[in-house]
MARNUTOR-729196 format. One record per residue: residue in three letters; z, y, x of N, C-alpha, C, CB in turn. Coordinates in pm, whole numbers, padded with zeros to 5 digits, always signed. Atoms other than C-alpha are relative to their C-alpha. Glycine has a CB too. Example, Ala and Ser with C-alpha at 12.3 -4.5 7.8 and 13.67 -1.06 7.14 Angstrom:
<pts>
ALA+00000-00119+00089+00780-00450+01230+00000+00120+00090+00125+00003-00099 SER-00006-00119-00082+00714-00106+01367+00073+00109-00077-00142+00046+00041 
</pts>
This chain:
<pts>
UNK+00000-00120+00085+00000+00000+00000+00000+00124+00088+00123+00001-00096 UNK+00031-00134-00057-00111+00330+00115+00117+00062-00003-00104+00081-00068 UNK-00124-00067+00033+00201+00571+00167-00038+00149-00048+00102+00000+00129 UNK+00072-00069+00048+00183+00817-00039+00073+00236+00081+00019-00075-00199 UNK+00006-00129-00110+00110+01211+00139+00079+00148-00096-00213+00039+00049 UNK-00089-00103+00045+00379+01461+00102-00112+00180-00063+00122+00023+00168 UNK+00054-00065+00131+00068+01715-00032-00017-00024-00128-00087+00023+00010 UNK+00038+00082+00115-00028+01494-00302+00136+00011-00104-00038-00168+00053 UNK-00118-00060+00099+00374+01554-00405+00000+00161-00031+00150-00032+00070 UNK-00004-00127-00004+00356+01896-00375-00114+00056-00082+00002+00041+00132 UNK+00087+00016+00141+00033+01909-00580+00086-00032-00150-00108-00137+00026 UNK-00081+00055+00152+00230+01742-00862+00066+00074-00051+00092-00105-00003 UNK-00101-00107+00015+00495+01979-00824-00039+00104-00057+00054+00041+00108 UNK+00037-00149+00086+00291+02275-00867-00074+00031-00122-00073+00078+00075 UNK+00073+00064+00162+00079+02125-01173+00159+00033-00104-00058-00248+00008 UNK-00089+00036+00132+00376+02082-01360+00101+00145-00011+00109-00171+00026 UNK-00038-00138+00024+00477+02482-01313-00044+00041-00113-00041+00087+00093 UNK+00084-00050+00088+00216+02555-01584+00078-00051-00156-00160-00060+00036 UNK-00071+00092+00088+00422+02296-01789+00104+00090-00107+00088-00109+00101 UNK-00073-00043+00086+00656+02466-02073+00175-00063+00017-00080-00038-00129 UNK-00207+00101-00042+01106+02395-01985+00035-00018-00094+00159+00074+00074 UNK-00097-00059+00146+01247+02506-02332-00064+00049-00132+00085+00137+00038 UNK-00002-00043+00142+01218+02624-02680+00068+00161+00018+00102-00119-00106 UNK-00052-00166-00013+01301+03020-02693+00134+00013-00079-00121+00122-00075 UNK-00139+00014-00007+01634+03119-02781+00023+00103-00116+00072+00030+00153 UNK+00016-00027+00083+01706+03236-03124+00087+00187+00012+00035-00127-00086 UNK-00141-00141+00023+01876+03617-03104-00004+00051-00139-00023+00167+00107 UNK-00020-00070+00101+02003+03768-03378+00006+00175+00036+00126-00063-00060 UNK+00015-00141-00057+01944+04126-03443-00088+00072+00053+00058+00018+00069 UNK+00084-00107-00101+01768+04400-03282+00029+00044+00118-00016+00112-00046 UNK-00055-00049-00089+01966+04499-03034-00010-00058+00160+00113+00003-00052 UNK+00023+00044-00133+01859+04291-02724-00125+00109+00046-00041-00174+00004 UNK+00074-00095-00108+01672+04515-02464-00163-00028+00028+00080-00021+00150 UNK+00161+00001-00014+01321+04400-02501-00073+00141+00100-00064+00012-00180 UNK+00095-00115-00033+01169+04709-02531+00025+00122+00148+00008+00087-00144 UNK-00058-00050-00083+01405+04883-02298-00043-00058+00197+00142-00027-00067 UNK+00042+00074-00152+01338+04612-01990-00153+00026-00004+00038-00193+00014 UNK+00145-00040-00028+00965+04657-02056-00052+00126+00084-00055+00017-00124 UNK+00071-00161-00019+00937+05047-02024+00072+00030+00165+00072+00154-00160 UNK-00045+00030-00083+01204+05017-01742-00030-00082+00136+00058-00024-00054 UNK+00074+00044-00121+01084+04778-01516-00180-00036+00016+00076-00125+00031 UNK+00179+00032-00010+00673+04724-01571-00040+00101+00105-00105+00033-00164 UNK+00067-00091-00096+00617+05033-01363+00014-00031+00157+00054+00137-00025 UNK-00034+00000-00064+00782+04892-01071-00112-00144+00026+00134+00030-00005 UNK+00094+00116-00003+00535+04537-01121-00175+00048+00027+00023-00081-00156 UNK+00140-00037-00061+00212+04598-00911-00057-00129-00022-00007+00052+00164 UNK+00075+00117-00023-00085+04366-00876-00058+00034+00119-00097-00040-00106 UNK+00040+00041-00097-00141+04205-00574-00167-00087+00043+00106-00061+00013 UNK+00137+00090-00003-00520+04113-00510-00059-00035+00114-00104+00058-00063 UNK+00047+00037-00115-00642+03929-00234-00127-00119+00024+00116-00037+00057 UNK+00130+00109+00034-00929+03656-00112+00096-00111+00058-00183+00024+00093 UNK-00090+00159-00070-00735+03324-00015-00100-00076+00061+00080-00122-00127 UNK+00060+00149-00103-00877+03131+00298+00070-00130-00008+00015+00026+00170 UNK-00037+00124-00036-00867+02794+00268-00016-00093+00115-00033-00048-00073 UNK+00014+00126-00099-00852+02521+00549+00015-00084-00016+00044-00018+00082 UNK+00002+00173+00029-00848+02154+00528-00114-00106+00089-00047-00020-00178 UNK+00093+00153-00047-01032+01815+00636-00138+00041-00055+00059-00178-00089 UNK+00118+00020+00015-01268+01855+00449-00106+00189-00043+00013-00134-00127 UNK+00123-00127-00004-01425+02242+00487+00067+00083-00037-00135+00002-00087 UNK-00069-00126+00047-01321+02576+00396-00019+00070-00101-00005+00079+00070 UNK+00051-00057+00082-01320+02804+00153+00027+00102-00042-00008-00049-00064 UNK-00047-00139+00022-01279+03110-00026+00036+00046-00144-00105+00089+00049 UNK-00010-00026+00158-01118+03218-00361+00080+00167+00007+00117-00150-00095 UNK-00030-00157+00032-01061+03594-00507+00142-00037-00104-00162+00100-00098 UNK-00173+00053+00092-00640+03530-00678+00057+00140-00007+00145-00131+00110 UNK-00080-00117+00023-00436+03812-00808+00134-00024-00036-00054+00077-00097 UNK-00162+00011+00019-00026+03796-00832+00052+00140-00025+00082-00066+00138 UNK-00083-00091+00048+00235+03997-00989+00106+00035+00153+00080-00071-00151 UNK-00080-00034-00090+00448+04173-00713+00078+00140-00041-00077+00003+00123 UNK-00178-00064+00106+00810+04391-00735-00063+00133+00117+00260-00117+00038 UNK+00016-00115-00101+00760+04752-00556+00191+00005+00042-00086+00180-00093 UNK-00180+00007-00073+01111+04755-00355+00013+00129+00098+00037-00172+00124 UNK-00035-00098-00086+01043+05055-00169-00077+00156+00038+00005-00075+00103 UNK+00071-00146-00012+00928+05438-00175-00123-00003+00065+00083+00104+00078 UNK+00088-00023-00101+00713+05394+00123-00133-00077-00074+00057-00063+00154 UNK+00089+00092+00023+00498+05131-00025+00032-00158+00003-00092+00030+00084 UNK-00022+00112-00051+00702+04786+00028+00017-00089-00150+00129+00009+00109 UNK-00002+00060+00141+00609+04503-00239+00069-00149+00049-00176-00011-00085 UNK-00039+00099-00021+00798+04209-00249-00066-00093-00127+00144+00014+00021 UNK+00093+00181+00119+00613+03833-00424+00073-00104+00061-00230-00064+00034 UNK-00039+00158-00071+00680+03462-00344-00095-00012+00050+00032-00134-00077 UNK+00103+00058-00077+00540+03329-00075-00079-00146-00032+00061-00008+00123 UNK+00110+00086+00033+00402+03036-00239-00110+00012-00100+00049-00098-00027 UNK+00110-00029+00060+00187+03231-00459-00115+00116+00062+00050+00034-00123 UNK+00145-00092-00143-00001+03426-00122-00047-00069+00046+00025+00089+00139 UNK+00076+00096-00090-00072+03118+00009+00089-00034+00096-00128+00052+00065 UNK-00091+00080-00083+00142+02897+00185-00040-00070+00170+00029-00117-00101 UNK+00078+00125-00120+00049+02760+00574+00110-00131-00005-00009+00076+00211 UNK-00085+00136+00019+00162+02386+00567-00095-00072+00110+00004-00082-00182 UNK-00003+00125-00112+00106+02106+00826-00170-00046-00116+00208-00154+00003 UNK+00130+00075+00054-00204+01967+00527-00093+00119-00007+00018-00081-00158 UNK+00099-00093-00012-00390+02277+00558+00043+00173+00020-00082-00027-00128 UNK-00011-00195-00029-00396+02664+00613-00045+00021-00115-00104+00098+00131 UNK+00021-00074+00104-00397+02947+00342+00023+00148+00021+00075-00049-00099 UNK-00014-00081-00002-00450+03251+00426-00028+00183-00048-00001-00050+00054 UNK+00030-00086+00088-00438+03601+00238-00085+00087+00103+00126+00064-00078 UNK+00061-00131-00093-00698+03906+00355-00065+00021-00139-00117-00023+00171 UNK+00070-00128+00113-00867+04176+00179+00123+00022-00057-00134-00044-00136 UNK-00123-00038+00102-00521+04225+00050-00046+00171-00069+00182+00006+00114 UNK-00033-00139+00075-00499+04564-00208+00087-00035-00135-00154+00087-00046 UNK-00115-00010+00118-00222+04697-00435-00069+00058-00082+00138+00077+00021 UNK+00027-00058+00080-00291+04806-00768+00113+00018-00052-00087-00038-00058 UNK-00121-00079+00084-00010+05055-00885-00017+00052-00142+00038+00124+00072 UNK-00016-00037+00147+00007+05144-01274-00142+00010-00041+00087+00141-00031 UNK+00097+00004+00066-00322+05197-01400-00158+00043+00130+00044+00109-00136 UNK+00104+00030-00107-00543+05180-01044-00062-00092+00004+00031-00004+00103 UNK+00061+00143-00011-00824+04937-01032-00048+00029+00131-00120-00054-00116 UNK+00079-00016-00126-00960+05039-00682+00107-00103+00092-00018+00185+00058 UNK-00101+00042-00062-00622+04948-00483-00003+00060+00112+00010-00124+00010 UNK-00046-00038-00146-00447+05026-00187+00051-00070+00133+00087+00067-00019 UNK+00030+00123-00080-00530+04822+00120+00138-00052+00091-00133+00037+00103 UNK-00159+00033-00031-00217+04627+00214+00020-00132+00135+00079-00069-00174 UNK+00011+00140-00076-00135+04356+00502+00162-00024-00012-00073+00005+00183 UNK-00084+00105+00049+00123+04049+00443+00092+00081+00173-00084-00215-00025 UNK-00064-00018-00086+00432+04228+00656+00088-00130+00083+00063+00095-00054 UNK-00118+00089-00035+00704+03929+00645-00033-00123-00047+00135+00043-00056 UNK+00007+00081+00085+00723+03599+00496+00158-00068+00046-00144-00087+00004 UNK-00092+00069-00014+01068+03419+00476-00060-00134-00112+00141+00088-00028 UNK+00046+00168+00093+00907+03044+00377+00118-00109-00084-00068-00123+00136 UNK-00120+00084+00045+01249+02869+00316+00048+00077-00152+00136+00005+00135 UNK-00048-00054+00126+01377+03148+00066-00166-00020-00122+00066+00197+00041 UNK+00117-00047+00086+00996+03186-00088-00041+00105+00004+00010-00008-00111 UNK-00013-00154-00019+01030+03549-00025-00142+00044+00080+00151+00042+00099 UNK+00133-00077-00128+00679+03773+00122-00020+00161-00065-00214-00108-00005 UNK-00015-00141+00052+00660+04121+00186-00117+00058+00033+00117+00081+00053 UNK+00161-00034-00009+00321+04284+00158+00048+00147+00007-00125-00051-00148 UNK-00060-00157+00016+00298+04663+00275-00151+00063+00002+00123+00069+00150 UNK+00152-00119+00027+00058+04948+00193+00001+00048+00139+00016+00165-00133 UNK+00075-00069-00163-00151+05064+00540+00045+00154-00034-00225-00017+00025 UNK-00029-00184+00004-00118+05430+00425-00009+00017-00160-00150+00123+00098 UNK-00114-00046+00167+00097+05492+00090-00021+00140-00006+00210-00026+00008 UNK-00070-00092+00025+00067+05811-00075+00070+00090+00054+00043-00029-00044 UNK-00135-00070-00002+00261+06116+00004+00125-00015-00100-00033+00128-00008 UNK-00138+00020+00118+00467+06122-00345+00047-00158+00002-00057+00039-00191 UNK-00061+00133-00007+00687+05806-00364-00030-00098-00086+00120+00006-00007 UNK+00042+00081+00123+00597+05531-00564+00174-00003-00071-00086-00187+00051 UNK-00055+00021+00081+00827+05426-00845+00026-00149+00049-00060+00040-00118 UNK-00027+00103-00054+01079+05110-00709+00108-00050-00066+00012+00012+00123 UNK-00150+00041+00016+01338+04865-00809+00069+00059+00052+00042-00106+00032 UNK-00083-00005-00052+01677+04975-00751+00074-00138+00012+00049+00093-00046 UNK-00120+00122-00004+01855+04704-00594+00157+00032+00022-00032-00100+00124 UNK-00114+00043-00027+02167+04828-00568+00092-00023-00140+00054+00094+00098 UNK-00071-00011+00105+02247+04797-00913-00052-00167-00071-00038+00158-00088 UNK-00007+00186-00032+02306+04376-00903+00075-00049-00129+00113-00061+00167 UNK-00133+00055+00093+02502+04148-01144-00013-00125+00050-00001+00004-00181 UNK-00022+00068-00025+02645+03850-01086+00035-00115-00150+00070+00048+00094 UNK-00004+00076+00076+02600+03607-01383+00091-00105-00046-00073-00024+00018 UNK-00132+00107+00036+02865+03352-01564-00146-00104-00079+00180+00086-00149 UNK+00076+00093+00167+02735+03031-01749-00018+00016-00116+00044-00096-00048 UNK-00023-00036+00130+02597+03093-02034-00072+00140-00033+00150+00004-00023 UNK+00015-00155-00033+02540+03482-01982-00193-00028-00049+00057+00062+00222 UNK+00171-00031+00019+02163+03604-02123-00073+00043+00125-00029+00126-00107 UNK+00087-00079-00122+01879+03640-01885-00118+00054-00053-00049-00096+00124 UNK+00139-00094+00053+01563+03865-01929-00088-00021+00140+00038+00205-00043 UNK+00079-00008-00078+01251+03820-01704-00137+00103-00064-00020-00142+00038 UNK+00119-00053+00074+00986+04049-01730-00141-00009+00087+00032+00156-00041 UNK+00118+00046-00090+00602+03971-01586-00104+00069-00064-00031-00163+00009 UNK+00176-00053+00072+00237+04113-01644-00069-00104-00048-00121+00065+00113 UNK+00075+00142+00036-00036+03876-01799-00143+00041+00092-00033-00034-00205 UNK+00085-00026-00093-00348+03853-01677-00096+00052-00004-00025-00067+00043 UNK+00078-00111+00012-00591+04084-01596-00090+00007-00127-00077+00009+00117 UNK+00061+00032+00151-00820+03970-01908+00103+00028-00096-00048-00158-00026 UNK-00071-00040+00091-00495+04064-02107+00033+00136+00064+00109-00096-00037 UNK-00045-00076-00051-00471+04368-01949+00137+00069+00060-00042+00033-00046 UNK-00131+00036-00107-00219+04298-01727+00147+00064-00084-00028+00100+00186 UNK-00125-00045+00171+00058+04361-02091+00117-00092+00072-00065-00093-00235 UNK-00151+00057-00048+00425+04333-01941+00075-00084-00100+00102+00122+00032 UNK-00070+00121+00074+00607+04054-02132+00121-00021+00046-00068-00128+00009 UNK-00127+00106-00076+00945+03957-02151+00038-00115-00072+00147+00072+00021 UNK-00038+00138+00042+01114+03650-02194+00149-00011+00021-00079-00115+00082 UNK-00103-00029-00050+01466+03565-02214+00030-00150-00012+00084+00114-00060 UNK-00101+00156+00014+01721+03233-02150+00157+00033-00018-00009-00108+00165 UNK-00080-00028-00017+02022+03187-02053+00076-00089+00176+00042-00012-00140 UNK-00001+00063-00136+02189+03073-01710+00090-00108-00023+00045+00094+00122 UNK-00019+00172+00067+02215+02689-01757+00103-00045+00130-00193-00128-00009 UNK-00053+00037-00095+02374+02629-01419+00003+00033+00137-00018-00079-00010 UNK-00036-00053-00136+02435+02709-01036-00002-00129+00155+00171+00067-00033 UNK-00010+00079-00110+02355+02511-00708+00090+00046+00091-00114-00018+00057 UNK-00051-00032-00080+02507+02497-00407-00102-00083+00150+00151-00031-00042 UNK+00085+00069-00093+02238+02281-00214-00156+00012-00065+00056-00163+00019 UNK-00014+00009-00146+02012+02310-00059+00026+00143+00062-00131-00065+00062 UNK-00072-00103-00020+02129+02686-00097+00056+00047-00124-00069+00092+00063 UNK-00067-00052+00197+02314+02905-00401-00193+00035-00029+00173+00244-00023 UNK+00109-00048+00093+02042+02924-00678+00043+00005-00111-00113-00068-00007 UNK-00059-00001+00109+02108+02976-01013-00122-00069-00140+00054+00162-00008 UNK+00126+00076+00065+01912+02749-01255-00028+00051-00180+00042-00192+00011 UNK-00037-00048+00121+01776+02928-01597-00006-00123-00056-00078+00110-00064 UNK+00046+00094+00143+01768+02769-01965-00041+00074-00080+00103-00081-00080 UNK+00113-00039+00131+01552+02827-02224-00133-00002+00001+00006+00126-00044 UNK+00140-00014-00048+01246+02996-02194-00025+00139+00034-00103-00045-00103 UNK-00022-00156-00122+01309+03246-01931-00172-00056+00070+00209-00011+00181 UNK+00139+00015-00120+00959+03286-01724+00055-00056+00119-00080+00157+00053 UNK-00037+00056-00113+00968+03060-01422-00082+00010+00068+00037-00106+00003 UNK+00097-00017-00132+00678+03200-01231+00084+00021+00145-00101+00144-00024 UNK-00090-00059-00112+00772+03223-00893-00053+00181-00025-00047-00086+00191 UNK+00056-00138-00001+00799+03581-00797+00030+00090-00130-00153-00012+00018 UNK-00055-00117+00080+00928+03695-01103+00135+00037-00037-00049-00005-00106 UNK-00167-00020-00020+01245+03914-01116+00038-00031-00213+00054+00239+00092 UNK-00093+00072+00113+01536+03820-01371+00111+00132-00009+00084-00181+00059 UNK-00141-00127+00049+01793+04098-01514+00080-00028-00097-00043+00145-00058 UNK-00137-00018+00130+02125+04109-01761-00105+00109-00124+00205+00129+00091 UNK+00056-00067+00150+02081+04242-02074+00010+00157+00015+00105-00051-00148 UNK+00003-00179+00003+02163+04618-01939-00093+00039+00154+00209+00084+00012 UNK+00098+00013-00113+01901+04588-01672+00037-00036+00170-00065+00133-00005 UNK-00071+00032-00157+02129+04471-01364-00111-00110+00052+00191-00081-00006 UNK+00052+00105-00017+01897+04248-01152+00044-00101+00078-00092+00023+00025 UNK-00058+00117+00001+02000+03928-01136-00082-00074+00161-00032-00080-00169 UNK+00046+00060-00148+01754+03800-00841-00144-00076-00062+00138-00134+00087 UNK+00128-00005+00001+01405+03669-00825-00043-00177-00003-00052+00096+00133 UNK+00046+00129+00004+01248+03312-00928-00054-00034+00090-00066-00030-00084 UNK+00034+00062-00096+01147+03097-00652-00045-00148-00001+00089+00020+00067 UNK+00031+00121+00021+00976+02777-00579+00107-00094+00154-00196-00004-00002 UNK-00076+00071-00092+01220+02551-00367-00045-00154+00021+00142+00009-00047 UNK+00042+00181+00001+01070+02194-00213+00030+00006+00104-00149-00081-00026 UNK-00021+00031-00156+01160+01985+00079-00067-00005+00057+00041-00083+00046 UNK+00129-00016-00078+00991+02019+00374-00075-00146+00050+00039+00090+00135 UNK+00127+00127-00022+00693+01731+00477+00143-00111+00063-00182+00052+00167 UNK-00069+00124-00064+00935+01506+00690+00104-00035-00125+00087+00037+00165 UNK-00076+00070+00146+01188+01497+00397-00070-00086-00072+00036+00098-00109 UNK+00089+00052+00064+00910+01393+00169-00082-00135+00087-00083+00120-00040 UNK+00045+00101-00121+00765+01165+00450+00105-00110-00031+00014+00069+00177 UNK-00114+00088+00015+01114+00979+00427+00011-00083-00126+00115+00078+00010 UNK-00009+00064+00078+01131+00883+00096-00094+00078-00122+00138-00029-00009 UNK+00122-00067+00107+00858+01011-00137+00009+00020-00119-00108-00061-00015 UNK-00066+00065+00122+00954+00852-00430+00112+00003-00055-00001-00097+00004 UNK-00078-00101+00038+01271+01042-00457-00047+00105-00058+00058+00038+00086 UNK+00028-00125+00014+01122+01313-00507-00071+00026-00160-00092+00038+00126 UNK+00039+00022+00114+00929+01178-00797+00064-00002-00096-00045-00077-00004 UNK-00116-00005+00092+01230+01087-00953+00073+00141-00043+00100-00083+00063 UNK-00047-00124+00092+01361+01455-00976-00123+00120+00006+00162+00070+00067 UNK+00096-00057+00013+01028+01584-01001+00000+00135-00145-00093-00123-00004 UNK-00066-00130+00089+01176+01786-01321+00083+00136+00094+00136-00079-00113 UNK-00084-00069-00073+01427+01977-01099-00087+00060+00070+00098-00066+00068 UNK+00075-00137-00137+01149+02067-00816-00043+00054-00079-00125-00019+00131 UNK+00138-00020+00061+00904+02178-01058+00062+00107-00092-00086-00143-00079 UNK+00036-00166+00047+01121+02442-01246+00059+00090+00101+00069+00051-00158 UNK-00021-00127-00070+01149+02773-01125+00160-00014+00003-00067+00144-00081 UNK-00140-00055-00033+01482+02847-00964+00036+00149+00029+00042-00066+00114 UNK+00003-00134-00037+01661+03209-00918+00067+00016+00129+00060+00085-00102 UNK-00040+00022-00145+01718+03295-00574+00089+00124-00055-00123+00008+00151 UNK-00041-00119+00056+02003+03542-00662+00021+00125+00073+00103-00025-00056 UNK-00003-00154-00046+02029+03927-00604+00052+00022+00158+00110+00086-00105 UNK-00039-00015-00104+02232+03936-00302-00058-00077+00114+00111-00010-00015 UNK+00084+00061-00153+02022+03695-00062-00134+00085-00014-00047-00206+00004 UNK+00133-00040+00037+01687+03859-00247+00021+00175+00123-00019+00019-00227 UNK-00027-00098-00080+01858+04183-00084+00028+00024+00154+00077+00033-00052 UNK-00021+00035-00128+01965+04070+00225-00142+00005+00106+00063-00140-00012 UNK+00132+00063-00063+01594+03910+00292-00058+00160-00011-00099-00153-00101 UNK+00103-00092-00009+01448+04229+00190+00009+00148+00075-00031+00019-00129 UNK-00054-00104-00117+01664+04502+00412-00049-00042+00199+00207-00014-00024 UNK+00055+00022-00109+01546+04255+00703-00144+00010+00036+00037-00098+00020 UNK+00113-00046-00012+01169+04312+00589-00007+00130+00030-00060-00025-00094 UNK-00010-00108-00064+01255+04656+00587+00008+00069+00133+00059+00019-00037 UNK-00029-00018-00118+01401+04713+00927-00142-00053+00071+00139-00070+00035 UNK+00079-00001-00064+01079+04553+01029-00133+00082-00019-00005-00102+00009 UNK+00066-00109+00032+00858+04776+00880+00038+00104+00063+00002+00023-00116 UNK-00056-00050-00097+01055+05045+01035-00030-00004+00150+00094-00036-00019 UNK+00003+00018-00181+00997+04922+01378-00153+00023+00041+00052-00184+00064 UNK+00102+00014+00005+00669+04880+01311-00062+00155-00008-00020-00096-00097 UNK+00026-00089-00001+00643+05266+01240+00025+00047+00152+00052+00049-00102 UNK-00039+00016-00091+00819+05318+01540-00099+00035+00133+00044-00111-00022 UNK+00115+00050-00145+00527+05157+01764-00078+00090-00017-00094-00154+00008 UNK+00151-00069+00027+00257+05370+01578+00041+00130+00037-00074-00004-00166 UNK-00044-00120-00047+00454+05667+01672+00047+00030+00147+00094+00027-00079 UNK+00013+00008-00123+00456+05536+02031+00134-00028+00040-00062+00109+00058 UNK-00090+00027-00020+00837+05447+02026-00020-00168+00049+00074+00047-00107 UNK-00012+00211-00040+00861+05079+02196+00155-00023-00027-00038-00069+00226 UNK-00111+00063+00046+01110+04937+02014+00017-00136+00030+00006+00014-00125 UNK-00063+00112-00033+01275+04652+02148-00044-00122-00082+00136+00024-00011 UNK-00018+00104+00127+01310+04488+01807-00143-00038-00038+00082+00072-00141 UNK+00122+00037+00055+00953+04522+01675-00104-00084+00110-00063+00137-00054 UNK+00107+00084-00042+00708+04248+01746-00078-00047-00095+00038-00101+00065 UNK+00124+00059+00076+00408+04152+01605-00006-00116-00080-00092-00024+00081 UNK-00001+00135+00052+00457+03780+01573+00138+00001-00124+00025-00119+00145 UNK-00134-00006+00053+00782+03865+01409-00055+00045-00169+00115+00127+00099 UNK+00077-00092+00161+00579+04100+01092-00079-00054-00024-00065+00146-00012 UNK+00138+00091+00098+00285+03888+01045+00025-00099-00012-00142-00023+00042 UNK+00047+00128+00025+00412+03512+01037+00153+00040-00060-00058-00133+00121 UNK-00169+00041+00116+00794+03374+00861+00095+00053+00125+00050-00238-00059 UNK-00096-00027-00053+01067+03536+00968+00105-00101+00034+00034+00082-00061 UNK-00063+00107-00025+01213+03201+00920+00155-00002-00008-00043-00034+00116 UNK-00120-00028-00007+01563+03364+00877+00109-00043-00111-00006+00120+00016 UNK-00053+00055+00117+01656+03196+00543+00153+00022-00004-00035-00146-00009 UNK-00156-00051-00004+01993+03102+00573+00065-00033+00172+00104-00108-00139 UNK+00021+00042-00185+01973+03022+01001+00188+00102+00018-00228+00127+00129 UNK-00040-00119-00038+02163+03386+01008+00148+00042-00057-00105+00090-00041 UNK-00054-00077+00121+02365+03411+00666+00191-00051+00025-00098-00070-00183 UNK-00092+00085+00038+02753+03322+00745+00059+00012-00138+00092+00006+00089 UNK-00092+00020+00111+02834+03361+00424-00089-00119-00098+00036+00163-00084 UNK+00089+00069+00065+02626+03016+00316+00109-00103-00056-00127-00055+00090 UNK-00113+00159+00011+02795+02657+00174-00079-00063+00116-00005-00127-00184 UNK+00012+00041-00160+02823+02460+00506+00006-00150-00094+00152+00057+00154 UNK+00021+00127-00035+02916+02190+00285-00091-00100+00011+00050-00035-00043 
</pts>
């Protein structure tokens, strides 16, 4: 028997994203924040458009993909999941170019290159070449919550460009909490589980950002057929919560930063090249405040 190839799981995995978790969640009343999270955060949800290189065995190729991404920062700094820019993996290369942002009602865009990628969290930070003078319009992260069981969640996302990219929300509730293979917080209902899309309380605190979490090839190599078995679990969206989403994204920052730095002829120590264009790789390597157990 052939053994079977840790893409071929990972295929499966991402098929069954498209898949439906829950039944929607009955509220009573008027008074939940729909309309409020819409007008509130949609302005801060850019589209990310790029051409995706493919690599593989058998030839290359080229596809035109567009993703929802979070504006996190005046200058121009968008934060997405990195498994919806294109992932590099051991079964092939994927790589984004022609990147451009489209901010609120721009179809031209504004030409952007992939700054960071933290692959373990899911986390990638795409930045505008030359942003504007006036500031764009950004999440505030410092205004966080920290969720109980049970507690309502709100996600809000664009559709797709043929729907003219119409912000949607969705709400659950938070079904449960990991501690392996880091803290995540797992919704219920029928909260959106795209990766890449942020999650808020009912008074717009944000809660932290959906993510796709799988083991890496040698795990899958080991026993394959584990994996099958909780093939529910990989396959929905998890929330990577607020305070690592922040953490990861003050360290994209600082490299952006450095990166100004150089263009202004400062040689900064810190900034390196290989460091802003591939995975920062800093997941939780860095974080002492992780579970060790």
């Amino acid at each position: 028997m052939n053994p079977i190839k840790p893409s071929a799981v990972r295929a499966i995995v991402l098929s069954c994203l498209a898949l439906p978790v829950g039944a929607g969640l009955a509220w009573a009343g008027s008074s939940q924040p729909y309309e409020k999270l819409a007008a509130d955060v949609a302005p801060v949800l850019v589209t990310v458009k790029f051409v995706l290189k493919l690599g593989g065995r058998f030839g290359d190729s080229e596809n035109e993909s567009e993703i929802t991404g979070m504006m996190v920062d005046p200058k121009g700094l968008v934060l997405c999941a990195s498994s919806k820019l294109g992932v590099p993996r051991r079964f092939g290369s994927a790589t984004p170019t022609d990147i451009k942002i489209l901010v609120g009602d721009d179809t031209e865009g504004l030409e952007a290159d992939v700054l960071a990628r933290d692959t373990e969290l899911d986390l990638a930070w795409v930045k505008i070449k030359k942003p504007p003078e006036k500031s764009f319009l950004h999440l505030d992260m410092t205004k966080t919550a920290e969720p109980k069981l049970g507690d309502a969640l709100f996600s809000v996302r664009r559709m797709a460009k043929f729907f003219d990219r119409t912000p949607t929300v969705s709400d659950g509730v938070l079904a449960g909490r990991t501690k392996k293979p880091r803290d995540l917080l797992v919704p219920g209902g029928a909260l959106n589980i795209e990766p890449g899309a942020p999650v808020f309380t009912s008074d717009g605190a944000f809660v932290g950002l959906v993510v796709l979490q799988l083991p890496e090839d040698e795990e899958m190599e080991g026993n394959p057929m584990a994996f099958f078995a909780m093939g529910r679990d990989l396959a929905n969206g998890l929330i990577l919560p607020a305070a690592q989403v922040v953490k990861a994204t003050q360290r994209a920052g600082q490299i952006a930063e450095d990166e100004e730095d150089e263009d202004e002829g400062d040689e900064t120590p810190a900034a390196k090249g290989a460091d802003a264009k591939h995975d920062t790789k800093n997941g939780d390597e860095n974080d002492d405040d992780d579970d060790d157990d």
